[in-house]
Structures are given as C-alpha cells and as structure tokens.
C-alpha positions in Angstrom: 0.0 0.0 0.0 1.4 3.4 -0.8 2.6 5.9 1.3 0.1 8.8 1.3 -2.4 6.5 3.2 -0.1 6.3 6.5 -2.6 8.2 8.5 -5.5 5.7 7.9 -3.6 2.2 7.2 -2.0 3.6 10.9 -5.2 3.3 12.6 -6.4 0.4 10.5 -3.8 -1.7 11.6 -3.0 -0.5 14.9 -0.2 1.2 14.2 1.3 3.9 16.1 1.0 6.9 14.3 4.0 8.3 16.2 5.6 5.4 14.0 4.4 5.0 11.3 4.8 9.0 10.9 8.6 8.6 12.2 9.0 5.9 9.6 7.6 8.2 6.9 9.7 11.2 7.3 13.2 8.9 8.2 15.9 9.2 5.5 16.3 6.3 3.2 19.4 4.1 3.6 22.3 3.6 1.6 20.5 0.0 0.5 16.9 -1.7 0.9 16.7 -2.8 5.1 16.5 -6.6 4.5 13.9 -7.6 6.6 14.2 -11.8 7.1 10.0 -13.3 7.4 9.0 -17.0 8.6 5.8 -18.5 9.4 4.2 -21.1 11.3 1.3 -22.2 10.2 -1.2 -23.2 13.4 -4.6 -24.1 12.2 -7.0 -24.4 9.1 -10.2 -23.8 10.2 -12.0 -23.3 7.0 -12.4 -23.9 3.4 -15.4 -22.5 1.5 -15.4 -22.8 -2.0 -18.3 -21.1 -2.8 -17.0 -17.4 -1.9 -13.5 -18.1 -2.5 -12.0 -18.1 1.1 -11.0 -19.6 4.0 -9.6 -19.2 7.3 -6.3 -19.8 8.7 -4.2 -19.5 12.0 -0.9 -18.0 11.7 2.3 -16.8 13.3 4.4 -14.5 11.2 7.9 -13.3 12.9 10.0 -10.6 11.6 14.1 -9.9 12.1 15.5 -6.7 11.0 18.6 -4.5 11.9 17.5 -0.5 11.8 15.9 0.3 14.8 13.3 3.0 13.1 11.4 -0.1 11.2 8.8 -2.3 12.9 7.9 -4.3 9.8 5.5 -6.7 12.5 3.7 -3.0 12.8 3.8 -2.1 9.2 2.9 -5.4 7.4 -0.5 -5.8 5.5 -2.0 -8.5 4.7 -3.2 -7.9 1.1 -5.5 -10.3 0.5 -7.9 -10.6 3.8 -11.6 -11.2 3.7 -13.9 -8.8 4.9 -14.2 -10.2 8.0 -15.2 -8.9 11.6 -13.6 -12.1 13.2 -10.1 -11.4 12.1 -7.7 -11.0 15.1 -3.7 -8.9 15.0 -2.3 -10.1 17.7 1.2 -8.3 18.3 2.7 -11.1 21.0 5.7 -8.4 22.3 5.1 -5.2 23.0 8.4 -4.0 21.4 11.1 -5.5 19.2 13.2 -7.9 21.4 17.2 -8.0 20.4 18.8 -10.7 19.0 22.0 -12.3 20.0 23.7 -11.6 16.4 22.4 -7.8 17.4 19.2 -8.2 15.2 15.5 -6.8 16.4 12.8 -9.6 16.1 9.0 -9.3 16.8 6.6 -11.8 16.1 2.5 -11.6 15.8 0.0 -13.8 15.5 -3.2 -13.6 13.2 -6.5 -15.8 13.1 -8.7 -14.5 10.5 -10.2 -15.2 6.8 -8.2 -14.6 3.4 -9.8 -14.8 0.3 -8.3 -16.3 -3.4 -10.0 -17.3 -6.7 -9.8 -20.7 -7.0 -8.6 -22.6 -10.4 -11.6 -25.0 -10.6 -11.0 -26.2 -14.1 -9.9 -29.6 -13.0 -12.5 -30.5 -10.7 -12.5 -33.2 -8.4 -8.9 -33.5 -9.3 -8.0 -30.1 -8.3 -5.1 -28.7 -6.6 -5.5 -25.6 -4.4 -3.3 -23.1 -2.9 -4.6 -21.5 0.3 -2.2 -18.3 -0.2 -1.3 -15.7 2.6 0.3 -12.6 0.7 2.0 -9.9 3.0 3.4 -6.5 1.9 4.9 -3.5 4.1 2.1 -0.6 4.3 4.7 2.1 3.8 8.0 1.0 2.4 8.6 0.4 -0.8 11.2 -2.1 -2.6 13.4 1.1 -2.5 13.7 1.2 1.1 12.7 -2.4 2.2 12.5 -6.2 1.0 11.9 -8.8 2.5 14.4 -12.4 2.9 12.9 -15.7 3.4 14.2 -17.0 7.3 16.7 -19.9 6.4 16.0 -22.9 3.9 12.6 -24.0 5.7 11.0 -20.2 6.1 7.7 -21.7 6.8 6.1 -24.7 8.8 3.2 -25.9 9.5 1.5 -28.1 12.3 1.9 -31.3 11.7 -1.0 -32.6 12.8 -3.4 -30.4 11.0 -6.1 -32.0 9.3 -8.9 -30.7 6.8 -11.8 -33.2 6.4 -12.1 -33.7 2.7 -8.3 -32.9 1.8 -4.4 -33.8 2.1 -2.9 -31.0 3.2 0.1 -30.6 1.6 4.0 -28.8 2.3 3.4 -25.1 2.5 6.2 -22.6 0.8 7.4 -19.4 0.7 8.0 -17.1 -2.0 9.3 -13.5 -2.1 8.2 -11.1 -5.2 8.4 -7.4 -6.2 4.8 -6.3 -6.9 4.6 -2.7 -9.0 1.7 -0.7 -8.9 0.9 1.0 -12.1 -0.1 3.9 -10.0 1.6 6.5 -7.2 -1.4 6.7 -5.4 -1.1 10.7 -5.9 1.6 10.9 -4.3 3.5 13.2 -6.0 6.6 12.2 -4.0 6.8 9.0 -5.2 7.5 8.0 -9.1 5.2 5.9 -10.8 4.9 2.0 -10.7 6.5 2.0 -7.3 7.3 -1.5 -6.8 6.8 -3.3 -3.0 8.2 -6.7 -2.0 5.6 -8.9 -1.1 5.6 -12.5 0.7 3.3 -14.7 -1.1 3.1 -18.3 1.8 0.9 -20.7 -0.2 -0.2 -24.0 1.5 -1.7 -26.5 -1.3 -4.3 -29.0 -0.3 -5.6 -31.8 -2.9 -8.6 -34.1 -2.7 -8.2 -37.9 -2.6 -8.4 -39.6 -5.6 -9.7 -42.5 -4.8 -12.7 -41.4 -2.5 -13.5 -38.3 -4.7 -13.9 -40.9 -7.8 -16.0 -43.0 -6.1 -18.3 -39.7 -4.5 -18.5 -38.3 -8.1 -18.4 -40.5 -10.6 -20.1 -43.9 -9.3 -23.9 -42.7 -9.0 -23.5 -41.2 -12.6 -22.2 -44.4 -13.8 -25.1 -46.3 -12.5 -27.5 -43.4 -13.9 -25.9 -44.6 -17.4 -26.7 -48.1 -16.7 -29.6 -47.6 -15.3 -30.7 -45.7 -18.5 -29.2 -48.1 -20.5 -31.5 -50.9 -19.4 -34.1 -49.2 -22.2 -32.7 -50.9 -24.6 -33.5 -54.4 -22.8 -37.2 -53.7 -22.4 -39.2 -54.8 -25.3 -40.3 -52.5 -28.1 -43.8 -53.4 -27.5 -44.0 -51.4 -23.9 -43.0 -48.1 -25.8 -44.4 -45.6 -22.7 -41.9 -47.9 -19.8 -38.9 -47.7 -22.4 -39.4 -43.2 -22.7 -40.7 -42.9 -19.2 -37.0 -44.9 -18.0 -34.8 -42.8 -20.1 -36.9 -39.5 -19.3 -36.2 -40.7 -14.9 -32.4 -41.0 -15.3 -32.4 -37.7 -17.4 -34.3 -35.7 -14.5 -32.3 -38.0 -12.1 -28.5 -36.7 -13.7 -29.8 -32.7 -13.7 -30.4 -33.4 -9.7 -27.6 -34.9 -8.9 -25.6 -32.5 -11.0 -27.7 -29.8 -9.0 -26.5 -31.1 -6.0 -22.5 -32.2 -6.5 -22.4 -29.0 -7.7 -24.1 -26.8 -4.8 -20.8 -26.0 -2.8 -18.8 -24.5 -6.0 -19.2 -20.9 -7.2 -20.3 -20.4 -10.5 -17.8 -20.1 -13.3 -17.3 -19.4 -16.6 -15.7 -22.1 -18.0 -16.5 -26.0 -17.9 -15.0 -28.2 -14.8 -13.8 -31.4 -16.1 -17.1 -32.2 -13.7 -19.1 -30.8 -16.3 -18.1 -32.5 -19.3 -18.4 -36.0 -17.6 -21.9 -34.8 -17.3 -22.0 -33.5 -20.6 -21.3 -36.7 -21.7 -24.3 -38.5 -19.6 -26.9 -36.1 -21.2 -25.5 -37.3 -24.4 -25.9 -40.6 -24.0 -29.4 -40.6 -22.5 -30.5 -37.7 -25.5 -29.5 -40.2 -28.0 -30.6 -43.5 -26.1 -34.6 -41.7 -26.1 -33.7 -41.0 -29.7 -33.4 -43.9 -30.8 -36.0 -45.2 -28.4 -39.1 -42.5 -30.3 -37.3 -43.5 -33.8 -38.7 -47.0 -33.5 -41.5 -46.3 -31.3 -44.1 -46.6 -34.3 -42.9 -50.0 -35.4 -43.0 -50.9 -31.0 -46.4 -52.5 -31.6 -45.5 -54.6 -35.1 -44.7 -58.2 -33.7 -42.6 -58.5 -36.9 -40.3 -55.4 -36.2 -39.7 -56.4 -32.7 -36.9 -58.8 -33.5 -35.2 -56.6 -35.4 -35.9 -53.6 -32.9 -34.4 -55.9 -30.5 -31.4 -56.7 -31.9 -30.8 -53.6 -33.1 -30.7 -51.7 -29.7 -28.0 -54.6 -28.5 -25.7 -52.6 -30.6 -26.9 -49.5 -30.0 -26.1 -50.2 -26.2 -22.6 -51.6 -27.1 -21.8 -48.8 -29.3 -22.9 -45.8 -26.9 -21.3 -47.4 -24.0 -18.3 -47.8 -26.0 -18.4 -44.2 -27.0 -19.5 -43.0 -23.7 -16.7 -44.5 -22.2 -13.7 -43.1 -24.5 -15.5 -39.8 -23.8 -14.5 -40.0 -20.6 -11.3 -40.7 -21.2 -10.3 -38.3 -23.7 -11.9 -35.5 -20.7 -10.1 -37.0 -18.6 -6.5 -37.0 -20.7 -7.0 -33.2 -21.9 -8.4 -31.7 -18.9 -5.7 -33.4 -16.4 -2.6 -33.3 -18.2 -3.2 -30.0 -20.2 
C-alpha cells in the first residue's frame, strides 16, 4: 500500500502513528533494510469454495537490523476477507534484540483470506490457500523482504482438513509494482513493493472423490441403459425410464455441484456430465425412432437386436468420452 495512506492504514492496523509518521519522514538508507520473514502455520479452520476463502491461523515473525522499522507493525495483509472475526495479535510489546544484534518481533493472526480458486480440473483439483503480506509504507526502494533460512515456513503437523491432504506449504518472495503513485506526488510511478506470497496446497483424494463423483452417474448410465432391454412393445416404460435418469442426472448435478461458485468455464465435472446427457438424448432418440414400429410383432426382433448394438456402441463411446476428458483436462 502506498505511502500517502499512512494516516489511515496507521489506525487500520493498529499502528502507532507516532511510528508510522517517524517511519515516513526517516531518510532512506544507503540500500533496501532486509527484513528476514518466517511463518508457522497453526490451524486451518476453514475452506469454503463457494466465496472463495478460507480461514487460517498464523504466526508471522519478523528480524531486521534498523531500529526506526517495525515491519511486525507495518505489514498488511493484502488479500484478507472482509471479516469482523479477524484477530492482529502483536505477542511483544516492542522488538526484542537478537544475539547476532538483530530486532525480532513476532504476531499472531486468526482471521479469513480470500483467493479465486482454479476449478478447471475439478474433483482432481489442486489448491493453494495463499497468505500474501506486503509493508504498508515501504517500498522495494527502502525495504525487501528475505525468506528465514532454507525452511522459512512450517506448518503443524497434525493439522487435518476433512475432505483434503494437506500438503507442504512454501514461501516465496516477489516485487509487486503498482501502475499507479497513489497521488503521491513524491513518489514515481509503478512503485514497486516486495511482497511475501506463503501458499499452502491441499488436494482431494483420488480414490474417495472418484468414487463420490463419478459412481452414481455411472449407474445413472446403466440404469438408462436398461431401455434398450425392455421390449419395443411397452414403448411408454422404455421413454418414461430414459426420461427418470435424465431428471435423475440434472439433480444430482444440481446437488454435487451446490458448494462451487459459479464459473465461466467448464469443470472437467461438467463435461463428464455433458457426456451422460448425451448418452441418454440419443438412447430416447433412438427409443421415439422406433417407437411406431414398437407395436408390429414382426419389427420387434429386429428392434431388439438392433438396440443390442446401439447399447454396445454408446457405452463404447460414452466411455472413450470420458477418457479423452479425462487425458486433456488433467494433463493439459
């Protein structure tokens, strides 16, 4: 966040202004004040898919060597979620020194950040539940930050998230420029700020989401393919099946569906589905086709007969349908 909003970001996060105005006005150094950032991740409590956020419990520690920075005081969190149950917790009331002579503080935060989530894949989706940090008034100029060490950021092992395998969480450092100088005439344009990105990525299981997903729309497709093993004669049973597992497939994609937010693009999810409608669409095609011959005694043989391959070959279809979603949607 740019400099010209030290007044209000002050009291937003609980900053000092004596500080944050001290901080301001200080001259720059010779080079950016290296600033070294670890986390610990303690808790995730949420996951909500359906307005992109989640909630997580986090210690974030800070160790720095110029005594006018606070970056535990100046640090933002730039991608919270409106939230009136997010808690700043600043665990020491000033910077503590270091044996090597460097200032360390250390804060704790429980609260909701918010993401768009990469749904394209769906169930076989990866995630990244990202915290991204950036100082509120230093730019890159003036301040950057250093990962703490080779192993900047743990989490607790025992954490679990029904649903999900949490995986290893990591830390990455970035310069983000802002195309503006918040009119601040002070500052040139496209300032850039260093910015922390933690990400922690969680995956569904493969096995359990396959069966969950795909196994009642698999027995849909037998179900409705069972039409083609009544006899032509009993025309109403054969449309009134197929017309059931239609209506059955738009609920139960209703329903699998209910805790994702609407996108504008096709989850792999979809096109299974896709491919169900399909199949059922042409099964009561043909099923009408030869409904006014049903009732002939000598077209029932060859009705019969007929819909044997009309079963093999849809199911045949259906299946490599499936396969080729699968293949371009997972490994594109």
């Amino acid at each position: 966040m740019a400099a010209f909003t030290v007044p209000a970001e002050a009291r937003k996060a609980d900053i000092p202004y004596a500080v944050a105005q001290a901080i301001a006005e200080s001259p720059a150094p010779d080079g950016p004040e290296k600033v070294i950032v670890g986390a610990y991740i303690n808790d995730i409590q949420q996951l909500d898919f359906k307005t992109n956020n989640y909630t997580l419990d986090l210690y974030v520690w800070f160790r720095w060597r110029s005594p006018e920075l606070d970056p535990s005081k100046t640090m933002e969190f730039m991608n919270r979620y409106a939230s009136d149950d997010n808690l700043r917790q600043e665990l020491m009331d000033a910077p503590e020194r270091m044996p090597d002579g460097s200032l360390y503080s250390i804060l704790r935060y429980e609260g909701r950040f918010s993401t768009k989530f990469h749904l394209e894949k769906y169930p076989f989706d990866t995630q990244g539940m990202t915290v991204i940090m950036e100082d509120t008034l230093s730019g890159a100029d003036s301040l950057i930050y250093v990962p703490d060490g080779e192993s900047p950021i743990a989490i607790d092992p025992v954490i679990t998230l029904p649903g999900f395998t949490v995986g290893k969480p990591v830390m990455q450092v970035t310069t983000k420029t802002y195309p503006t100088n918040f009119g601040d005439l002070s500052v040139a344009d496209a300032e850039p700020y260093s910015r922390v990105v933690l990400s922690v990525p969680v995956t569904r299981p493969v096995v359990a989401m396959s069966i969950k997903a795909f196994v009642p729309i698999a027995l849909i497709i037998v179900c409705a393919s069972l039409v083609f093993f009544v006899r032509p004669l009993y025309v109403e049973g054969r449309i009134g099946l197929g017309i059931t597992a239609l209506l059955t497939l738009v609920a139960l994609q209703l329903s699998s569906t209910s805790s994702l937010p609407d996108v504008d693009y096709l989850m792999m999810l979809d096109k299974i589905y896709l491919l169900a409608y399909l199949f059922i669409i042409l099964a009561l095609t043909r099923i009408v086709a030869t409904s006014w011959k049903g009732e002939d005694v000598s077209y029932q043989d060859a009705i019969t007969r007929t819909d044997r391959r009309w079963v093999f070959w849809l199911l045949l279809a259906y299946v490599a349908g499936n396969v080729i979603v699968a293949g371009t949607t997972l490994w594109a």
